[in-house]
C-alpha positions as CSV (number, residue, x, y, z in Angstrom):
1,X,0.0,0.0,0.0
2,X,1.3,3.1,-1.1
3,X,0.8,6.5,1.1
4,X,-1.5,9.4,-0.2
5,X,-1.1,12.9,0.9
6,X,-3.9,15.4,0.4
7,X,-4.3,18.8,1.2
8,X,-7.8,19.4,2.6
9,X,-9.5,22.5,3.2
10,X,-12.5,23.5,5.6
11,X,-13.9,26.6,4.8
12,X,-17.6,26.3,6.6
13,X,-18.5,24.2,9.2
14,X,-22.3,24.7,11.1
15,X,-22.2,23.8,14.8
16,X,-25.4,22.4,14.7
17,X,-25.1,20.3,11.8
18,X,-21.6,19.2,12.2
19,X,-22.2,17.0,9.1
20,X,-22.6,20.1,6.9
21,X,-19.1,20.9,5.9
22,X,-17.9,22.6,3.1
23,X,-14.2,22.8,1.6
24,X,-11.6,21.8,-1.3
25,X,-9.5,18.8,-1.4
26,X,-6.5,18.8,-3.6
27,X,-2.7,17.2,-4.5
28,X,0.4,18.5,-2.3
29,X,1.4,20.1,-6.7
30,X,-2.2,21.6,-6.8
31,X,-2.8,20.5,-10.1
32,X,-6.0,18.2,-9.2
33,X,-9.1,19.5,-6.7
34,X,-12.1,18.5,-5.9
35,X,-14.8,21.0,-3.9
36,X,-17.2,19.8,-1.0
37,X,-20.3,20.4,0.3
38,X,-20.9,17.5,3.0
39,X,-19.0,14.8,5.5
40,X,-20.1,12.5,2.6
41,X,-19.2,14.0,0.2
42,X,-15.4,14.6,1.8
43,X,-15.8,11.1,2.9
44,X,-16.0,10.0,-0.9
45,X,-13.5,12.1,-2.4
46,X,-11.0,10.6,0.3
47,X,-12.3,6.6,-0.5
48,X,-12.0,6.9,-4.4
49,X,-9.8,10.2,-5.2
50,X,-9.0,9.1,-8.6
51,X,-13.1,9.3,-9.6
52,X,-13.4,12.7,-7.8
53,X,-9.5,14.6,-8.1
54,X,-10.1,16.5,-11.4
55,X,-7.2,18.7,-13.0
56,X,-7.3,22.6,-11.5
57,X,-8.6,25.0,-14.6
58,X,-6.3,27.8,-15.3
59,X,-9.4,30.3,-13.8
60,X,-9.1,28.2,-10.4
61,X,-5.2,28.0,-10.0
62,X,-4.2,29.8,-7.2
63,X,-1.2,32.2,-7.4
64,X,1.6,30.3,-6.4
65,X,4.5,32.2,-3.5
């Protein structure tokens, strides 16, 4: 088994729903993302990244530092 590193972002969280999360997951290179809107969805992306990861478009590339 080979180790996976993802970068994963939270960017909402409601207290009361604590399932209702929203955020980005994407590669340690940022060239493949993948936004979410729920624990399941998150919980997805992490079980199959390679049906969910898709490459970052040139209007969502993130200046780099």
């Amino acid at each position: 088994m080979t180790p996976e590193v993802y970068i994963v972002r939270v960017y909402r969280r409601m207290a009361k729903q604590p399932r209702q999360i929203a955020g980005l997951v994407e590669t340690p290179s940022g060239t493949r993302m993948a936004k979410f809107v729920s624990f399941d969805d998150l919980t997805a992306i992490l079980r199959a990244p390679r049906t969910h990861l898709r490459r970052r478009t040139a209007t969502q590339a993130a200046p780099r530092k």
